[in-house]
TORKOL-4160 file (C-alpha; in steps of 0.2 Angstrom, whole numbers, padded with zeros to 4 digits, m for minus):
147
<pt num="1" X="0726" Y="0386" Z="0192"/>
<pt num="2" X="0714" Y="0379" Z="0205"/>
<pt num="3" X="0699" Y="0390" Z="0210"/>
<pt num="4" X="0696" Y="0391" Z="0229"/>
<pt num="5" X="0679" Y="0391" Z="0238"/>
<pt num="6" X="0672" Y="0403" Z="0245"/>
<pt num="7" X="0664" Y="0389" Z="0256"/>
<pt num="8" X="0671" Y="0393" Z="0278"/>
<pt num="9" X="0666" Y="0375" Z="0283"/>
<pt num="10" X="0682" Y="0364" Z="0282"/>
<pt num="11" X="0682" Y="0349" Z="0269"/>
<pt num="12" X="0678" Y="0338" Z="0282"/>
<pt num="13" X="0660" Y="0348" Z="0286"/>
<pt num="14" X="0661" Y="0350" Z="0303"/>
<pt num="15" X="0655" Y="0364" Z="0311"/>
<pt num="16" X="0675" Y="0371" Z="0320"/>
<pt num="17" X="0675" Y="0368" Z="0338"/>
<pt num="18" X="0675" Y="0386" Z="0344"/>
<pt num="19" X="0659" Y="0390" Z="0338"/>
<pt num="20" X="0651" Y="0375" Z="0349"/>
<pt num="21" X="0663" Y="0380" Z="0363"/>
<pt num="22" X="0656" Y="0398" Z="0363"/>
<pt num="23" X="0637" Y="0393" Z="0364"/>
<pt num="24" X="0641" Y="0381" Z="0377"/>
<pt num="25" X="0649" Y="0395" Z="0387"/>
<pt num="26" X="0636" Y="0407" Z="0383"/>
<pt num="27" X="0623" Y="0395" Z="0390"/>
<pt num="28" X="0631" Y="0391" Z="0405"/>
<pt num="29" X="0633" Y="0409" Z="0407"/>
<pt num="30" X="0614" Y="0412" Z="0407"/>
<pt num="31" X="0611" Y="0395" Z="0416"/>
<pt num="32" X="0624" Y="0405" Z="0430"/>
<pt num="33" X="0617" Y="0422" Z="0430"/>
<pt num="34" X="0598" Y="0415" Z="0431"/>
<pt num="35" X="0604" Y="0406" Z="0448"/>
<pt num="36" X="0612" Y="0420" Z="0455"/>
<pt num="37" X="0596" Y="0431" Z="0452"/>
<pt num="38" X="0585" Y="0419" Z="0460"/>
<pt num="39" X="0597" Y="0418" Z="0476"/>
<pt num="40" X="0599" Y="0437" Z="0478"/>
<pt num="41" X="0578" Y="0435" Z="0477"/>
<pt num="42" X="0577" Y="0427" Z="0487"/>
<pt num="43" X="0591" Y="0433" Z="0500"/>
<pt num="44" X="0581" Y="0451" Z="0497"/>
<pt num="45" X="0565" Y="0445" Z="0502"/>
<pt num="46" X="0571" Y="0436" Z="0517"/>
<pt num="47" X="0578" Y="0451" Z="0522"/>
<pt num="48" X="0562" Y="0463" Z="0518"/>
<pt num="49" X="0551" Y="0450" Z="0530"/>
<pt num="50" X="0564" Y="0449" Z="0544"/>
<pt num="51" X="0564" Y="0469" Z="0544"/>
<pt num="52" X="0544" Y="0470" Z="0546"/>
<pt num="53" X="0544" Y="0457" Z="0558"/>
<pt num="54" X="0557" Y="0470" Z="0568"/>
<pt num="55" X="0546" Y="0484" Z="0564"/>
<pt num="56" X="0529" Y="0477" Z="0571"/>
<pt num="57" X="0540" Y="0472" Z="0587"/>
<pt num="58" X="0547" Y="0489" Z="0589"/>
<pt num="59" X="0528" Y="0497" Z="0587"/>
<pt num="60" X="0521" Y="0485" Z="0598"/>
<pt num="61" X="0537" Y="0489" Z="0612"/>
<pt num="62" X="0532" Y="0507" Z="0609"/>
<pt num="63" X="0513" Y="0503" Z="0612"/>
<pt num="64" X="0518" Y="0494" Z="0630"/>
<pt num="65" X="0528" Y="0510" Z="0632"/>
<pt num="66" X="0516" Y="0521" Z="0631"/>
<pt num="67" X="0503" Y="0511" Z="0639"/>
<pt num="68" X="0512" Y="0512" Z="0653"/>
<pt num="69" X="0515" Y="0531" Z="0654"/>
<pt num="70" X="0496" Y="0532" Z="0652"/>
<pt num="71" X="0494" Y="0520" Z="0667"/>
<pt num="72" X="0506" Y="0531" Z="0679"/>
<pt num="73" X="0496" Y="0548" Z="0671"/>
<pt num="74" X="0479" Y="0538" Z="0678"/>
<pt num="75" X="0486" Y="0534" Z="0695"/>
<pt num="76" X="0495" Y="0552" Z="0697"/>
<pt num="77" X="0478" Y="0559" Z="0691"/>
<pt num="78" X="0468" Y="0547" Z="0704"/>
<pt num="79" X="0478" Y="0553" Z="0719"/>
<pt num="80" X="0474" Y="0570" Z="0715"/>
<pt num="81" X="0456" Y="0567" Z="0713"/>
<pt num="82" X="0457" Y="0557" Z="0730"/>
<pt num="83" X="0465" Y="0571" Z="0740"/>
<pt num="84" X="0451" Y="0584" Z="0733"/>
<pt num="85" X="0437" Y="0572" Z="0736"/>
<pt num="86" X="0438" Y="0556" Z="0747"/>
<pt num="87" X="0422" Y="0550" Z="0737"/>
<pt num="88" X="0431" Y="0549" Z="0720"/>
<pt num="89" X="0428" Y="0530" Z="0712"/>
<pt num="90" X="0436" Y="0533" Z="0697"/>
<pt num="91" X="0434" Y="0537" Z="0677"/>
<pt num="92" X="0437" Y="0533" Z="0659"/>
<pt num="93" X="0446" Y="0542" Z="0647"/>
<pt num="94" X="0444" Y="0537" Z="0629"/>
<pt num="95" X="0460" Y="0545" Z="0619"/>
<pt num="96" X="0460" Y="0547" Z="0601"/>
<pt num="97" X="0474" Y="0539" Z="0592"/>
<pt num="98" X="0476" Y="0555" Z="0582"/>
<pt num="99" X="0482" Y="0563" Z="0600"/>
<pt num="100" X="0497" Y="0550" Z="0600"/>
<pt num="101" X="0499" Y="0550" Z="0580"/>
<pt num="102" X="0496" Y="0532" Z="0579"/>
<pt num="103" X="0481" Y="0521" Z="0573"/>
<pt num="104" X="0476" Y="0514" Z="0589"/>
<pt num="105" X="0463" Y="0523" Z="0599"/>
<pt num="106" X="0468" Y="0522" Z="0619"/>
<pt num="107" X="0454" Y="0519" Z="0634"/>
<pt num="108" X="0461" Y="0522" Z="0653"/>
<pt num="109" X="0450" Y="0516" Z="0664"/>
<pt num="110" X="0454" Y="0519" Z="0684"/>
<pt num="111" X="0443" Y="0511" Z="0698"/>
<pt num="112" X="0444" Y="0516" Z="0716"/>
<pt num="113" X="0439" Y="0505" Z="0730"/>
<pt num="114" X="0440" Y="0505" Z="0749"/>
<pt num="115" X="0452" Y="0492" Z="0757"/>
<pt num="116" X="0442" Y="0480" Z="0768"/>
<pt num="117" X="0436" Y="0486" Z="0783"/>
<pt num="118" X="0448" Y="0502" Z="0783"/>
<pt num="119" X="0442" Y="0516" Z="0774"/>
<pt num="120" X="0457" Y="0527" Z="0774"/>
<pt num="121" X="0466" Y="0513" Z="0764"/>
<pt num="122" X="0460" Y="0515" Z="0746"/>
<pt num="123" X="0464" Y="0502" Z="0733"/>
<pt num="124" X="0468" Y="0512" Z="0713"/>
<pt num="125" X="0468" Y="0500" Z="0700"/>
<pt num="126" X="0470" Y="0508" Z="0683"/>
<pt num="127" X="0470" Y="0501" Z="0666"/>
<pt num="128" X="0476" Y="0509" Z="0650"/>
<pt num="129" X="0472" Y="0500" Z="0633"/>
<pt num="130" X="0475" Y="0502" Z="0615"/>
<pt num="131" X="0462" Y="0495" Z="0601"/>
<pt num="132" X="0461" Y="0493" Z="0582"/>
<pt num="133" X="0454" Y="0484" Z="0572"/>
<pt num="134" X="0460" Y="0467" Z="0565"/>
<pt num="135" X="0472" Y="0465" Z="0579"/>
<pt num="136" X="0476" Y="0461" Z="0598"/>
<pt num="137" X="0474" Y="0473" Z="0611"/>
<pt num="138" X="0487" Y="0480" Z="0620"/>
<pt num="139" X="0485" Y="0482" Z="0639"/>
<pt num="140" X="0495" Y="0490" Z="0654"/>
<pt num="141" X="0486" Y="0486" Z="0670"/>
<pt num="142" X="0493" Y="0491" Z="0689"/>
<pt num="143" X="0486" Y="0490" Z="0706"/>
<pt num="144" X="0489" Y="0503" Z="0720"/>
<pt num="145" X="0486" Y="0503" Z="0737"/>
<pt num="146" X="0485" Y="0522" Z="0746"/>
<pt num="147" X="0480" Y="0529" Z="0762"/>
């Protein structure tokens, strides 16, 4: 009677083709899983910068916005001033940003000047700015002319 081995390489001593198949799969695996991570990285952080790009855009829009609210507020609050006092010549308001819940603090200034040689023609030019910090200022400038 022939005793077997208890030996699981073959007789030749080669190591059996699936087991070199299956690590060669596994690595590619990991080798296709790494790549796929490193795209969707990279897709994700292109994505995150394109949407703060928007967002800085949209509060700069709201900024020229309300810049020019304030600038319309100024020349509304001029012609009242004007129709009260004919020697009116202007003002500056300094607004807190806390008042607009924002950052920026906001300065109007309005000028009042006669037109040339005719007095009843005024000339309002008022200009609303908002300041911070470590970034450009954002102005909203308009010239009127009343009588």
């Amino acid at each position: 009677m022939k005793r077997r081995s208890h030996n699981t390489l073959p007789p030749t001593g080669r190591v059996p083709q699936t087991r070199r198949s299956d690590r060669a799969r596994r690595g590619v695996a990991a080798i296709i899983t790494l790549v796929c991570l490193s795209l969707a990285a990279i897709v994700g952080t292109l994505l995150l910068q394109a949407a703060l790009t928007e967002q800085r855009y949209l509060e700069r829009l709201e900024l020229q916005a309300q810049g020019d609210w304030l600038v319309e507020a100024g020349f509304s609050r001029a012609r009242a001033q004007l129709g009260r006092s004919p020697k009116y010549s202007g003002e500056t308001w300094a607004i807190p940003g806390t008042a607009f819940g924002r950052a920026q603090n906001a300065t109007v200034r309005i000028t009042v000047r006669t037109e040339g040689t005719n007095a009843s023609v005024r000339h309002i030019a008022v200009k609303a700015e908002y300041s911070q910090a470590r970034e450009p200022a954002t102005e909203a400038v308009r010239d009127f002319s009343v009588r």
